[in-house]
C-alpha positions, -999 to +999 in steps of 0.1 A: +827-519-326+792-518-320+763-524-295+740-548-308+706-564-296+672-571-309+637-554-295+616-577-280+587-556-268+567-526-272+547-512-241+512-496-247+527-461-242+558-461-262+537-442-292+519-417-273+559-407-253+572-409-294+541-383-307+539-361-275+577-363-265+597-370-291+611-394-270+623-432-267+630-455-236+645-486-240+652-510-212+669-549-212+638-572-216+640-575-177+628-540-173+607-539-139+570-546-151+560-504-135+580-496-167+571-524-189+542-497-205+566-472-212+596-488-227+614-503-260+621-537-247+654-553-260+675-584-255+706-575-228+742-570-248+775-559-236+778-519-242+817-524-253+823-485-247+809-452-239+785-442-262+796-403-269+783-372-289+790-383-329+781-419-325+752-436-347+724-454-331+698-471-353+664-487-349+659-508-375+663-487-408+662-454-391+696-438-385+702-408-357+737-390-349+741-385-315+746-348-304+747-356-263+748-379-235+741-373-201+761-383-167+734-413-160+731-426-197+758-447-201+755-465-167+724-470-168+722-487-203+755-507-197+737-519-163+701-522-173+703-514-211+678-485-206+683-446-215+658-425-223+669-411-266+652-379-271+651-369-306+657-333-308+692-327-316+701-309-293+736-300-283+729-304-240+706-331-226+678-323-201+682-353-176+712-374-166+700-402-182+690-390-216+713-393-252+703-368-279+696-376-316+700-357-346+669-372-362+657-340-380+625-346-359+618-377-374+609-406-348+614-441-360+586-469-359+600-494-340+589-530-343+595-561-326+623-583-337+638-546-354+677-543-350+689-514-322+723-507-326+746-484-317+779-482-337+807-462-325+826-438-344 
């Protein structure tokens, strides 16, 4: 089973949080427009399950394990298809809302009309 949509936008800031933060927010293509500047827009899909440590999400060709999910995460992206991925590996999260990747540091490039997936294992 997977989660499946497409990106459809790319705010102004998304690079600077992916340099500076090694971070990632992605919200449905409704996002309110006070976040429109920060997020990884995406058409809204059905999140069929929990996403859960050991689960793969991709953008595009980039693939990252997931090592943690916070108490917010999967409510907020089955409601509003936003989390915040943070690309550090880690085994804990630092906010509610967050889901850790095992990306090895590397950040994708995300492009509109890329693929965001997450297939669970």
């Amino acid at each position: 089973m997977k989660f499946t949509t497409k990106v459809t936008g790319i705010g102004e800031m998304v690079e600077e949080l992916i340099n500076e933060g090694n971070l990632v927010i992605v919200f449905n293509d409704n996002a309110p427009p006070e976040l429109m500047d920060v997020a990884v827009r995406h058409t809204p899909a059905e999140l069929p399950q929990p996403v859960k440590a050991g689960d793969i999400v991709r953008f595009g060709e980039n693939e990252y394990k997931v090592t943690a999910v916070g108490d917010e995460a999967n409510h907020t992206l089955k409601n509003l298809g936003h989390c915040t991925f943070k690309f550090s590996g880690n085994p804990e999260v630092e906010l509610p809302g967050q889901i850790e990747l095992d990306g090895k540091g590397i950040v994708p490039d995300i492009k509109v009309d890329d693929i965001f997936e997450i297939e669970f294992v």
